[in-house]
C-alpha positions, 0 to 999 in steps of 0.5 A: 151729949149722951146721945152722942156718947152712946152713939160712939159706943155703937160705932167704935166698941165699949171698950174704946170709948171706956179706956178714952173716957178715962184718959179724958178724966186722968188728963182732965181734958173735955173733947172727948168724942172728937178724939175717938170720932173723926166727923160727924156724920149727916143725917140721912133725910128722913120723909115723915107722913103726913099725919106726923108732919105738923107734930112739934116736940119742944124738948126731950131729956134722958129721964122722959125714957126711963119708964121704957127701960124700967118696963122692957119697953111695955105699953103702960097707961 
């Protein structure tokens, strides 16, 4: 859900989505980014090297990214 969120931000402003999120939370009303998203889009294909391909991530949450932003994107240990 975040991701699409912050996806919406990029495509239609901060200032869009801030003033549709909070009429979403004045008329408590969840739905929010089909309001200010018409469809979503299809991912274009992606091809993946080979060395990449047999490579399976389970899960990913938000938190797992915190490090990069608390770094500005360093290398750390």
């Amino acid at each position: 859900m975040l991701a699409r969120l912050v996806s919406a931000i990029g495509e239609h402003g901060e200032q869009k989505v801030a003033r549709a999120l909070e009429a979403a939370l004045i008329e408590q009303r969840i739905g929010l980014l089909d309001v200010i998203t018409p469809e979503p889009k299809a991912s274009p294909a992606i091809t993946l090297p080979s060395a990449l391909a047999g490579i399976e991530i389970e899960a990913g949450k938000a938190a797992d990214y915190d490090h990069l932003l608390l770094t500005d994107g360093d290398a750390h240990e």
